[in-house]
N, C-alpha and C positions, 0 to 999 in steps of 0.2 A: 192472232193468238200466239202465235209462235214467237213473234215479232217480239212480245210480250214480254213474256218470258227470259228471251236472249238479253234485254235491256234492262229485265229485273237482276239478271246472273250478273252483267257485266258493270250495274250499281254497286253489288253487294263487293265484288274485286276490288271494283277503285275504295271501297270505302276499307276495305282490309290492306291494300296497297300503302305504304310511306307518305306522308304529307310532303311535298317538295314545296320549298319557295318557291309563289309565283310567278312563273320567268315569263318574257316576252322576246319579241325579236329586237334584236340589237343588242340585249341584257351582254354584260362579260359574267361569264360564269367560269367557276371551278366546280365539275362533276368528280366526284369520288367515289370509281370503281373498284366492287370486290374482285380481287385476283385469285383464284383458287392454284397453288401450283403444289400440287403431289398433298401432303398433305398440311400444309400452310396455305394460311388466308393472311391479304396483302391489301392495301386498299391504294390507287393508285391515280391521283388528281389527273383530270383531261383540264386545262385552260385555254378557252378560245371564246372568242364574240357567237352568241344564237343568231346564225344566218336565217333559218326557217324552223317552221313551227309546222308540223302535220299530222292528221288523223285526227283531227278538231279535238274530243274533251271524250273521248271513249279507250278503252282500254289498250288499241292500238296506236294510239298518239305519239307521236314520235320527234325528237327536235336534233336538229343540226347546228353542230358546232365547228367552228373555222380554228383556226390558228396558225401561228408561224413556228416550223420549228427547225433550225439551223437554214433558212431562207428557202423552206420551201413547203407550202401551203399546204396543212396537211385538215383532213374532214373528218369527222364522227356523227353517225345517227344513232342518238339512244333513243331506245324508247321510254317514254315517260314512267310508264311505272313495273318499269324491271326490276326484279327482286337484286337483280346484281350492281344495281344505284346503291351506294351505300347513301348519301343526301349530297345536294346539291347546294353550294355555299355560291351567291349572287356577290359579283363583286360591285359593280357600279350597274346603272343605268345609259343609257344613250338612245339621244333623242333621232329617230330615222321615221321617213315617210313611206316606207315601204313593208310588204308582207314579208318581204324573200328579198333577200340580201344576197342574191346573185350577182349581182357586179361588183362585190368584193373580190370574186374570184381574180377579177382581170389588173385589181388593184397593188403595189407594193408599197410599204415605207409609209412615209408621212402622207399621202395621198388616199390610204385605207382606215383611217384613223376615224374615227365617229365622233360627235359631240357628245358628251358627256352630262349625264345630268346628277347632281349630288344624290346620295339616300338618302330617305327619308327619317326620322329619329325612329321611327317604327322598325324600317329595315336594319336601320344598325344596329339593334336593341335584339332584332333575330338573329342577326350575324355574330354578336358578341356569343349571345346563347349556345347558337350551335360550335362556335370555338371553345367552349367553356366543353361542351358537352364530350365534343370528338378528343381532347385532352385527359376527359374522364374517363373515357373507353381506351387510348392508349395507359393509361396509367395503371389500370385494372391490367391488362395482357402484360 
């Protein structure tokens, strides 16, 4: 009963929560987080490869992002639908056989690099959009 309940509350959140593009493991993604500092809001790109993906498809879901930055491998776990996601812009694709991209970590240079798979005209048709979009909202401020 209770059980119920909790699954009914935490439907109604994800469906009030931001649509994000569909990511997966391996995806290169650009997350754009809101900054709050005093009382300015800032919105501030994370770029790195989705190493994992967890908390399956409920409200705590949460994904990990890699990247390099001045040579040295820096992490982020967001959670999926934090109000503080402003949206998630999906750069490419890449094809991996794995859940959890854990052995990136031990990787440097051309040796961590992923196969690539083009987007699809679907995907680039959302990606145009949402650049069209976030230029409308700097344009407005």
């Amino acid at each position: 009963m209770i059980a119920k309940l909790i699954d009914k509350i935490n439907a109604e959140q994800i469906e009030k929560a931001q649509k994000h593009a569909p990511i997966r493991v391996g995806d290169v993604v650009k997350v754009f987080v809101r900054i709050k500092e005093g009382e300015k809001e800032r919105r501030q790109a994370f770029n790195g490869t989705v190493i994992a993906m967890n908390g399956g498809k409920g409200l705590s879901a949460t994904f990990t992002v890699r990247r390099f930055a001045l040579g040295i491998g820096v992490e982020k776990v967001f959670p999926l639908y934090s109000p503080y996601i402003d949206h998630i812009e999906l750069v490419n694709h890449s094809r991996v056989r794995r859940a959890k991209l854990y052995y990136l970590r031990k990787l440097t240079g051309k040796k961590a690099r992923l196969r690539t798979i083009p987007l699809t005209d679907e995907e680039q048709a959302a990606k145009a959009a949402a650049m069209k979009s976030s230029k409308s909202v700097k344009a407005e401020k």
